[in-house]
N, C-alpha and C positions, 0 to 999 in steps of 0.2 A: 677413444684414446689412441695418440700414434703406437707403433712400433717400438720397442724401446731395444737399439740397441747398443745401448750401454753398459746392459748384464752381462756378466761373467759365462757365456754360451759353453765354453767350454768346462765349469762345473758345476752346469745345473742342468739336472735330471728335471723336464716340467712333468713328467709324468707325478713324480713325486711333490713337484711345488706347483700346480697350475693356476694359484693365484699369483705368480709374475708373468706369464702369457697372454700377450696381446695380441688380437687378429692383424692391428693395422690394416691397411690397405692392399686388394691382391696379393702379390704371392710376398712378400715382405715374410722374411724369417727362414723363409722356405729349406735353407740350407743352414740352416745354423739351429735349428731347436731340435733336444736330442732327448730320448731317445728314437724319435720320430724320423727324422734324416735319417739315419741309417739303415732304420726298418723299410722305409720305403724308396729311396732313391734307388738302389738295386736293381727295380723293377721298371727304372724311366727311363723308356728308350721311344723313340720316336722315328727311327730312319725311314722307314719304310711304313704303306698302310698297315700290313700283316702283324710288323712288330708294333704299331702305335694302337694296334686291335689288343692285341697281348695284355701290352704294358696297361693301356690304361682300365681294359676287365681287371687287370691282377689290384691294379690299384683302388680301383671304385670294389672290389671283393675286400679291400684293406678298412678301405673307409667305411662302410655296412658292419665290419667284424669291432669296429673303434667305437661305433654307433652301439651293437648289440652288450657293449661292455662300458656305453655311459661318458666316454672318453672323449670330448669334446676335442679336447687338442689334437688326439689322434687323427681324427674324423678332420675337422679344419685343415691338420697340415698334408691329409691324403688329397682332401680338395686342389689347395695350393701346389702341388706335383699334379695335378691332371688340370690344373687352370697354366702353369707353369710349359704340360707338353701340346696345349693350345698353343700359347701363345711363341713358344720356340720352333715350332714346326711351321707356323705360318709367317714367322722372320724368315724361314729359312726356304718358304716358300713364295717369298716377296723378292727378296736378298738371295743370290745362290751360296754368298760368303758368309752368310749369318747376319754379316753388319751391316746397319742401318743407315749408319752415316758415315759420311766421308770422312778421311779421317784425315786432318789438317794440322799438321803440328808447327806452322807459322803462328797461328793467329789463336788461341784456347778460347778465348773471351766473346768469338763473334758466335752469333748464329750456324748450330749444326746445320751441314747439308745434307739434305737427305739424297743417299742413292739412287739412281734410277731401279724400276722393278724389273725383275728378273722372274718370270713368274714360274714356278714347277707346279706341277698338276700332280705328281707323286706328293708334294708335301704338303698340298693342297690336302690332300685326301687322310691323309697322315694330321692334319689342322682341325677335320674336322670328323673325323671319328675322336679327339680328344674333346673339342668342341661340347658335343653330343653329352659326356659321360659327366663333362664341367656343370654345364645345366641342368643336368639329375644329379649329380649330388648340391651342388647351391640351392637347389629346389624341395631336397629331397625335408620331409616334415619334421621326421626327426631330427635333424643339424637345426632346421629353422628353430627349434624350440632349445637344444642346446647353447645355438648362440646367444640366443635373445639370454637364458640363465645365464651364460658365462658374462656376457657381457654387464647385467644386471647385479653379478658378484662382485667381477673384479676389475670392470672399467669404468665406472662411474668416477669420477670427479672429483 
């Protein structure tokens, strides 16, 4: 089941209702389901390798603690922050500007451009020590057996 964002994000506790939590797709929700965002975005930083070493131990130690307390959402939306400082570290390591495509305010309707690559080796390295931490926790056994539950609760059909 997609994403639904049509909830009220701003007065719903999922930790207290995790039956309207959906995984959706990647990082979808990533910033808006709470009390989760604000426990872990804190800690998402990505500029550098050193700080993307930090950020994303601190966060996969988030997601393990979400895991040892049953908390699927927690655990899900810790993933989502470290699939999240993949995938923004290595735009930014593609992109020096962040953005991806040109940005063309003649014509909205055509075909994005995409930018030429800019490539940095710093945010390379920064892409994939986040990389790394994504794949152990997507992998990791315990989420696999949480999601399959969550999903088997509360997104069925």
């Amino acid at each position: 089941m997609a994403f639904d964002y049509s909830l009220d994000f701003k007065n719903i506790d999922f930790r207290q209702h995790p039956e309207l939590y959906r995984v959706g797709k990647g990082e979808q929700g990533v910033l808006l389901v709470e009390p989760y965002k604000s426990e872990i975005l804190p800690y998402w930083r990505f500029k550098t390798p050193d700080i993307a070493r930090e950020s994303s131990e601190k966060i996969y130690e988030m997601f393990l603690d979400y895991l040892e307390k049953d908390d699927f959402i927690g655990a899900d939306m810790a993933r989502k922050f470290i699939q999240m400082g993949y995938t923004r570290s290595r735009r930014y390591a593609n992109h020096k500007s962040g953005r991806k495509y040109k940005q063309n305010s003649e014509d909205s309707g055509s075909k994005k451009e995409i930018l030429p690559y800019e490539v940095d080796p710093v945010k390379a390295e920064s892409a994939a020590i986040f990389k790394a931490k994504w794949v152990e926790a997507k992998t990791n056994e315990k989420y696999q057996k949480l999601l399959a539950k969550h999903k088997q609760m509360y997104e069925l059909e």
